[in-house]
C-alpha positions as CSV (number, residue, x, y, z in Angstrom):
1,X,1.2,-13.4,-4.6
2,X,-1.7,-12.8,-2.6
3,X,-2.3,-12.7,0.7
4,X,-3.0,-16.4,1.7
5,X,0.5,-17.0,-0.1
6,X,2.2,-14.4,1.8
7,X,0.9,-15.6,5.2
8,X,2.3,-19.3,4.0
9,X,5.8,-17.4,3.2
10,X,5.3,-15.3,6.6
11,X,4.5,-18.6,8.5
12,X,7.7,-20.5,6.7
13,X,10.3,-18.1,6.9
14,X,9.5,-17.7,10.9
15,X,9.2,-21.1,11.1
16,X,5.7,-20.6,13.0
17,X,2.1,-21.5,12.3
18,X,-0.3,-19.9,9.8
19,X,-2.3,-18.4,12.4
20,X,0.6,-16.4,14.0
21,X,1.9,-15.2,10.6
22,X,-1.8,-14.1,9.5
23,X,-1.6,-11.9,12.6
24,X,1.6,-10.6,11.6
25,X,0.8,-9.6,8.1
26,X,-3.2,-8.0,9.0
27,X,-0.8,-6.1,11.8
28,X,1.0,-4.4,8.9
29,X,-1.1,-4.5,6.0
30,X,-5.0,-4.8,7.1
31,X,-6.9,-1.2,7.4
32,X,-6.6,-1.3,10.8
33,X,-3.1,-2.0,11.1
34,X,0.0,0.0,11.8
35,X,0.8,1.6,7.8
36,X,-3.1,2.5,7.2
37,X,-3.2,4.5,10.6
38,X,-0.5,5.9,10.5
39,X,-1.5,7.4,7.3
40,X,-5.0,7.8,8.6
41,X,-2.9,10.5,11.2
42,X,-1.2,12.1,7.8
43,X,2.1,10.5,9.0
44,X,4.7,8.7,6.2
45,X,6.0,5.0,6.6
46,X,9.2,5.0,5.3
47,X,11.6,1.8,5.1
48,X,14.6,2.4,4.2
49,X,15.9,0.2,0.9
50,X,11.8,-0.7,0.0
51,X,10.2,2.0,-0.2
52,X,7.8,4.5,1.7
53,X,3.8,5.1,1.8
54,X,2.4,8.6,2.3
55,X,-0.8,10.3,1.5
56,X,-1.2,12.6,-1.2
57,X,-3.6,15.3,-1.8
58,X,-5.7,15.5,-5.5
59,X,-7.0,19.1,-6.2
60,X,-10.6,19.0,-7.0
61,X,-11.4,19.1,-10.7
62,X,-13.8,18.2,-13.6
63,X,-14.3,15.3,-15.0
64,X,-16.6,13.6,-17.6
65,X,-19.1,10.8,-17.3
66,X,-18.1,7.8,-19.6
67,X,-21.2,6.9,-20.1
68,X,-23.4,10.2,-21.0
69,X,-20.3,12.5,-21.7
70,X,-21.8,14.7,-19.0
71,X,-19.4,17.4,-17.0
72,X,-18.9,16.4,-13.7
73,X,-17.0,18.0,-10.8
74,X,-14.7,15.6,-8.9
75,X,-14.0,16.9,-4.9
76,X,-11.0,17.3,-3.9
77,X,-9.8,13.7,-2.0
78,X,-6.4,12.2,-0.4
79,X,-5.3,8.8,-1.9
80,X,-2.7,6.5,0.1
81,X,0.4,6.0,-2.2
82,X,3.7,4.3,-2.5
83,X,7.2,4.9,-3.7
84,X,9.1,2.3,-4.0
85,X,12.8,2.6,-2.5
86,X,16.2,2.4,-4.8
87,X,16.8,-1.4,-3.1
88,X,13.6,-2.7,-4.2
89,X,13.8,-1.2,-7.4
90,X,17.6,-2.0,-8.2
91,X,15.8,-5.2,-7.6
92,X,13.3,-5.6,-9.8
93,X,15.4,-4.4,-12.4
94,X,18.6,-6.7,-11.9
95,X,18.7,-9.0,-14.6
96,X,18.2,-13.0,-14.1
């Protein structure tokens, strides 16, 4: 599913237009909505029975360049991650 086709499923399950739903889902999911700031501010989004999205820290640490075999030092960075819940993965795992 990509976004288009979660906007159309937004938009049909509220029984309201495209436009509105679009707003809906950039509220939640675009990089200036509500999940990406608050873990721009190092806050966790947890919902309970989905799943939650925090930020993780990476140490810094060597690497090696694919393409020249090269040593390379990686910084240290924080990456945006999720865990899915045990509903959403009781889920995906119950059989059809």
């Amino acid at each position: 599913m990509n976004k288009m086709e979660l906007i159309e499923a937004v938009a049909k399950e509220l029984d309201t237009s495209k436009a509105h739903a679009g707003e809906i889902v950039d509220l939640f999911f675009s990089t200036e909505g509500i999940i990406a700031k608050a873990l721009k501010k190092g806050d966790a989004v947890a919902l309970t029975g989905f799943g939650s999205f925090e930020v993780r820290k990476r140490a810094a640490r060597e690497g090696r360049n694919p393409q020249t075999g090269a040593t390379i030092k990686i910084k240290a960075s924080k990456v945006p991650a999720f865990r899915p819940g045990k509903g959403l993965k009781d889920l995906v795992n119950k059989a059809k």
